[in-house]
Structure formats: C-alpha cells, structure tokens
C-alpha positions as CSV (number, residue, x, y, z in Angstrom):
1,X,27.2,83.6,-26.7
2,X,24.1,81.3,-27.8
3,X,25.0,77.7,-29.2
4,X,23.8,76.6,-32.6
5,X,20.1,75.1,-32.1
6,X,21.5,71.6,-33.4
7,X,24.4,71.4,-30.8
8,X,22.4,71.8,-28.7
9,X,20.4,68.6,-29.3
10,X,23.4,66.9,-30.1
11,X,24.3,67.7,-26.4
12,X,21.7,66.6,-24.7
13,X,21.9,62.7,-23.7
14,X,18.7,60.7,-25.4
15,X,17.0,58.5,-23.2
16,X,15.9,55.4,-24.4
17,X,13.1,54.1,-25.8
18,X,10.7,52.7,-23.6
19,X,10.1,48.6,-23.8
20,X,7.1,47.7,-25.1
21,X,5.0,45.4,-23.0
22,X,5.3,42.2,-25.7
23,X,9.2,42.9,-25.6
24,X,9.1,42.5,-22.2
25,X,6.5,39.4,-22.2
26,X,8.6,37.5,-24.5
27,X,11.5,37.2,-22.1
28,X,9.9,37.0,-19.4
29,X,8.6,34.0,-21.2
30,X,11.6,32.7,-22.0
31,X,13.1,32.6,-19.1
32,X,10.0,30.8,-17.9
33,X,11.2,28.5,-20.7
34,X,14.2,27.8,-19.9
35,X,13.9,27.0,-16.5
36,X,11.1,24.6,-17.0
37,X,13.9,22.6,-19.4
38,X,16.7,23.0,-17.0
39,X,13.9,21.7,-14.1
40,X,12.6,19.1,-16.1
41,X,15.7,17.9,-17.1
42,X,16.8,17.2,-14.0
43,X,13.8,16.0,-12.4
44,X,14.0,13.0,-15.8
45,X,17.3,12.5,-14.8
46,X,16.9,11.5,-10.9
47,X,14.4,9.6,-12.3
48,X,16.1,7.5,-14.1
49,X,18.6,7.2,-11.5
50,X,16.7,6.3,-9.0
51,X,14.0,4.2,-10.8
52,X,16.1,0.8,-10.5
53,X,16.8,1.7,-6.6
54,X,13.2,2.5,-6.1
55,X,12.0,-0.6,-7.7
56,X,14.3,-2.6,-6.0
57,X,13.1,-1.1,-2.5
58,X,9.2,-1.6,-3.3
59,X,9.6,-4.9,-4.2
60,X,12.0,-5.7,-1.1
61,X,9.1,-4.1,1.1
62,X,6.6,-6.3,-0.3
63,X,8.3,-9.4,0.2
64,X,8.9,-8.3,3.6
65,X,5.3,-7.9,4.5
66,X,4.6,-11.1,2.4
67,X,7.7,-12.7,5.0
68,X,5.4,-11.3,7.7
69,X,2.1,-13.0,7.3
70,X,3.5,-16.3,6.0
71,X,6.0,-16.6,9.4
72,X,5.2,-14.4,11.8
73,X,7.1,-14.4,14.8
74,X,5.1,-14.5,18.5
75,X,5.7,-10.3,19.0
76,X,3.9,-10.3,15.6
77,X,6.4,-9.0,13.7
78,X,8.8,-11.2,11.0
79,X,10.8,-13.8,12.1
80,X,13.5,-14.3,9.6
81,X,14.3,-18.0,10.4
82,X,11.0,-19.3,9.0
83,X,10.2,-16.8,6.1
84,X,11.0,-20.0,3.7
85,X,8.6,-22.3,5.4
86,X,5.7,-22.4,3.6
87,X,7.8,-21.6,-0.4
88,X,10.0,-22.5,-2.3
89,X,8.8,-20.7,-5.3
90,X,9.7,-17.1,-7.2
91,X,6.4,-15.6,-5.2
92,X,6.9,-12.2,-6.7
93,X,5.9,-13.7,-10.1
94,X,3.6,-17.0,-9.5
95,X,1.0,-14.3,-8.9
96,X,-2.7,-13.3,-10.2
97,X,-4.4,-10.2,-10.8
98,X,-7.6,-10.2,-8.9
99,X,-10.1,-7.6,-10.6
100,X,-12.0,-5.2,-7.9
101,X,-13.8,-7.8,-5.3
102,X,-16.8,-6.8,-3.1
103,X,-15.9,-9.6,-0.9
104,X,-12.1,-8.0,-0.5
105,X,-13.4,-4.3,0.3
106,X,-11.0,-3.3,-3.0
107,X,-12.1,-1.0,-5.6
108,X,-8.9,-1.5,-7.9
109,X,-7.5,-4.4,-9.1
110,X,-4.3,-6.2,-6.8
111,X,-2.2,-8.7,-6.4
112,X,-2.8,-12.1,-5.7
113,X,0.6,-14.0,-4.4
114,X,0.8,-18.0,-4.5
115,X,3.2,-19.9,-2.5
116,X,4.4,-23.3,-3.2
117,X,6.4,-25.6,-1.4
118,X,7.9,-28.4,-3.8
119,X,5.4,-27.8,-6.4
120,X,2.7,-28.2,-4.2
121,X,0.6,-25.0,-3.0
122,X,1.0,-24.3,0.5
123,X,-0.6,-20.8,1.0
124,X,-2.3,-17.4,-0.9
125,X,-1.4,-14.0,0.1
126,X,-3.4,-11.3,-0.9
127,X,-4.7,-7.8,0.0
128,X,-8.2,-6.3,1.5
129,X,-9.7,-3.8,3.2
130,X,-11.7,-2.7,5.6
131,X,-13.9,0.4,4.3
132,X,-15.6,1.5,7.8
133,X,-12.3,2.2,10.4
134,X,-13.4,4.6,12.8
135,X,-11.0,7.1,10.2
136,X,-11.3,5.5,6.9
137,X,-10.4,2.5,5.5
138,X,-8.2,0.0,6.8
139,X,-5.5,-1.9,4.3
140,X,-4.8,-5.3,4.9
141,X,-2.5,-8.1,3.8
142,X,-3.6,-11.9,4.4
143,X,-1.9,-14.8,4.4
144,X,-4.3,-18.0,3.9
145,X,-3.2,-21.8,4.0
146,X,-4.1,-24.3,1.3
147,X,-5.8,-26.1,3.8
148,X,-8.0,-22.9,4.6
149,X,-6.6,-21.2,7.6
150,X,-5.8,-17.4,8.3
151,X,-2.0,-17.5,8.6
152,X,-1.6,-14.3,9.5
153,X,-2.9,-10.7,8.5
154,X,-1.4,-7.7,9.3
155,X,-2.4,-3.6,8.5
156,X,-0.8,-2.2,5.9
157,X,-1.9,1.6,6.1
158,X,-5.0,3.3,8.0
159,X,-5.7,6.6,9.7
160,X,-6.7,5.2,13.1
161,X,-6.8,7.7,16.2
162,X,-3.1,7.5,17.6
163,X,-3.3,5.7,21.0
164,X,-6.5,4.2,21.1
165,X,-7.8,2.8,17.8
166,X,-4.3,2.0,16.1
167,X,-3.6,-0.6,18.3
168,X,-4.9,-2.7,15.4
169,X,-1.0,-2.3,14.1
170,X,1.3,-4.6,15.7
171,X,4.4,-1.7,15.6
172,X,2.1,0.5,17.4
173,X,0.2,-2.2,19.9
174,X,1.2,-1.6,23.2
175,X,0.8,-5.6,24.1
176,X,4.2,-6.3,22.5
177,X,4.0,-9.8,24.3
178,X,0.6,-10.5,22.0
179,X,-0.3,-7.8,20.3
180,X,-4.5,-7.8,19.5
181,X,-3.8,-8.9,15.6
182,X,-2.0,-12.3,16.4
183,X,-5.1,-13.7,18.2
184,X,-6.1,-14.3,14.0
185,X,-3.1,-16.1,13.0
186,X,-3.5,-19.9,12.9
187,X,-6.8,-20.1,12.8
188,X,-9.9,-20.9,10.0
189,X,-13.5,-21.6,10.2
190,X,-13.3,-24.6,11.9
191,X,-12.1,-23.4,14.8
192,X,-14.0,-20.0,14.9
193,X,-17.0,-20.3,12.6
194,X,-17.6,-17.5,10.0
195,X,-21.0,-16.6,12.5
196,X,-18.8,-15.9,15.3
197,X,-16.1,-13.6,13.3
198,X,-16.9,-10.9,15.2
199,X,-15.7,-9.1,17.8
200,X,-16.7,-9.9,21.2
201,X,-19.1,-6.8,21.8
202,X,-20.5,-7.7,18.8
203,X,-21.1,-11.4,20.3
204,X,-19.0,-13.1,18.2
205,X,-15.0,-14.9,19.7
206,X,-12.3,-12.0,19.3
207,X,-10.9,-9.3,21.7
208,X,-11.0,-5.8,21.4
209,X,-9.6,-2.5,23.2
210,X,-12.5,-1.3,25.4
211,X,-13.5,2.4,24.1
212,X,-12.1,1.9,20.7
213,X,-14.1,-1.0,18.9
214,X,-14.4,0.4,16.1
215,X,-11.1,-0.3,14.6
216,X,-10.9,-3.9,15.5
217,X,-14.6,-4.3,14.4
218,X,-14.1,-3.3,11.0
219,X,-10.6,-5.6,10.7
220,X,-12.6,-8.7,12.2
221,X,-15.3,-8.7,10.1
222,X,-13.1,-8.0,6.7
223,X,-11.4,-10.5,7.6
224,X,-13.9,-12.9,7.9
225,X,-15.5,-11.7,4.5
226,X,-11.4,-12.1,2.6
227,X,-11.3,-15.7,4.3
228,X,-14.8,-17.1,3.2
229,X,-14.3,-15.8,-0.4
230,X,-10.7,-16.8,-0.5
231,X,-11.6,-20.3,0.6
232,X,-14.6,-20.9,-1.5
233,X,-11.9,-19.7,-4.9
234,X,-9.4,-21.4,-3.9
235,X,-8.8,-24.1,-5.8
236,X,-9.1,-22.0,-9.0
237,X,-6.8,-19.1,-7.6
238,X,-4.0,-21.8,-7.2
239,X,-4.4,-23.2,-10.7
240,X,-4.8,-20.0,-12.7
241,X,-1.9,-19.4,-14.9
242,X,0.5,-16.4,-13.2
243,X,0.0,-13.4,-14.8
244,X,-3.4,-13.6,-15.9
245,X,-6.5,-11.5,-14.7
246,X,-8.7,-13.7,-12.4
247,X,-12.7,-14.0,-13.4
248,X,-15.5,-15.5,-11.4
C-alpha cells in the first residue's frame, strides 16, 4: 500500500537549520563578555582588599631599610635598639622629591627622607644607583649625617652573578662578621678623600673580592658621586619645605 506523498514528509524528522556563523560569533562573544566582568570584578575587588594591607607592608619595608642605614648593627643588618637614634621625627613625611639627578645615577624622580632629632637635622636618606654592575644597575639606599658622613648604604636590588659579584649584599656576603658594605659606614671625606673613593685595584682605599671587582667598583664610586652631591646640597635639602619638588 503506498502512503499519501504528504505523510510522508510529515514523517520524516527535519533536521535543523544550520547556525549561521554571526549567530555563532555573537555568543561566543558574549561569553567572552561575561567572563571578562566576572574576572574583572574580582580582580577590583582583591584590590581593594588588599590595597590598605599592601600599603601598609611597602611603607613598613621602607622604614625598615631607612632603620638599616641610619643604625646598622656590626653584621650589617638592623639593629632594632638604636633605629631611633638619630629621629625623632614622622620620616615617612618630612621628605622631598628629588627630580632625576646625574650625580645620583637616577633617571626618575625619588624620595628624599630627612631625619631630625629634637628639631634639629641629624641625617638624609636617600636613594642612587650604580648604572655599570657587572649585570646592570645597582640600587642603593644612603644614609648621610648632617655633619657629612656616609652612615651607612646598603643594595637595595641588582642582578649580580650569584656567588661572586653579590657579595655587595650584606644578606648574601659570606663575611657575616664584616661583610664588604660596612667598611662605608661611618665614614666622609675627611677621612677618605673623594680622590681615593675607589676601590683598591683602582688605587683608591676600599676592599674588594678578588675576581669580581666589578660589582664593588661600580657601588664605590656611586657612592662617592651620592655623598659629594649630597654634601654640597645639603643645607638646602634640609630646609626645603616636605613635600615639595627639589630644584638646583
């Protein structure tokens, strides 16, 4: 018996239209979408979160490398009992914004930090650096007296060779008794004349690690460049009104 020609149609299951390629663009697309809002919505909201916590840390870490080079201890490191020698003061803000400084080795502006002790200045700590380390350039943080003498300085970042040129970095020395960096503290131009601020290969007064001369080289003679400018602006660093841009 042969079916109707429309029953038969009506029989067989239609398949469905194929998507078109926008169709399928504009969810792919908005899932895209949504994800991004869900990601970045979360992302925002750590942020906020942790912003205060995060603040808090940074400026924690930087008074502890300011405690550093204002009281260092004899392994070089802090020594908490004499970090309020040499201030009294809110360091954090009786501070200057230095513009980029040839002298410094900087290339952005910093932060210029002035202790006081009773009112009176007692010592400036600021950053440098050191643009020719054997790997780069070396960071450092510098701790001068009002009477003119290098506190202390320590190296705040650098990609030295591990095990011969980092020694420069008094965590890594392996002279924990007097590690290389504290032969700097306590000492100014009248002691060690800026023409002998070098290192001793270089005929000038201070150590460095045979085969790796490089390193110490380049933090010597920053050094000596941050402590002659430092001392011949330092008069007007101390009196300049916090929070203000400093200019020659």
């Amino acid at each position: 018996m042969t079916m109707p020609h429309d029953t038969m149609e009506n029989s067989i299951p239609q398949a469905s239209p194929p998507r078109s390629a926008l169709h399928i663009a504009l969810r792919t697309a908005a899932i895209l979408l949504a994800f991004t809002l869900v990601f970045t919505t979360l992302m925002a909201s750590a942020y906020y979160l942790m912003a205060p916590r995060v603040a808090a840390s940074a400026q924690a870490e930087k008074l502890r490398l300011i405690g550093v080079v204002l009281a260092p201890s004899s392994d070089g490191l802090l020594n908490p009992s004499l970090d309020k020698t040499f201030y009294d003061n809110d360091l954090l803000t009786d501070a200057i914004t230095l513009p980029p400084t040839s002298a410094l080795g900087t290339s952005e502006e910093t932060r210029l930090f002035r202790a006081r002790k009773n009112g009176q200045p007692t010592a400036l700590i600021f950053e440098a650096t050191a643009p020719d380390g054997y790997s780069g350039k070396i960071g450092l943080l510098l701790a001068v007296s009002a009477e003119g003498q290098l506190l202390a300085m320590r190296v705040t970042q650098h990609k030295e060779t591990p095990g011969l040129g980092d020694y420069i970095d008094p965590k890594k020395d392996r002279n924990k008794v007097r590690p290389w960096i504290t032969q700097f503290s306590g000492i100014g131009f009248d002691s060690v004349p800026l023409e002998q601020w070098h290192v001793k290969k270089d005929g000038g007064h201070f150590d460095q690690m045979a085969g790796a001369t490089i390193s110490a080289r380049a933090v010597t003679n920053a050094s000596g460049r941050a402590l002659a400018w430092v001392n011949d602006h330092r008069e007007k660093l101390f009196a300049l009104p916090a929070n203000r841009l400093y200019k020659e």
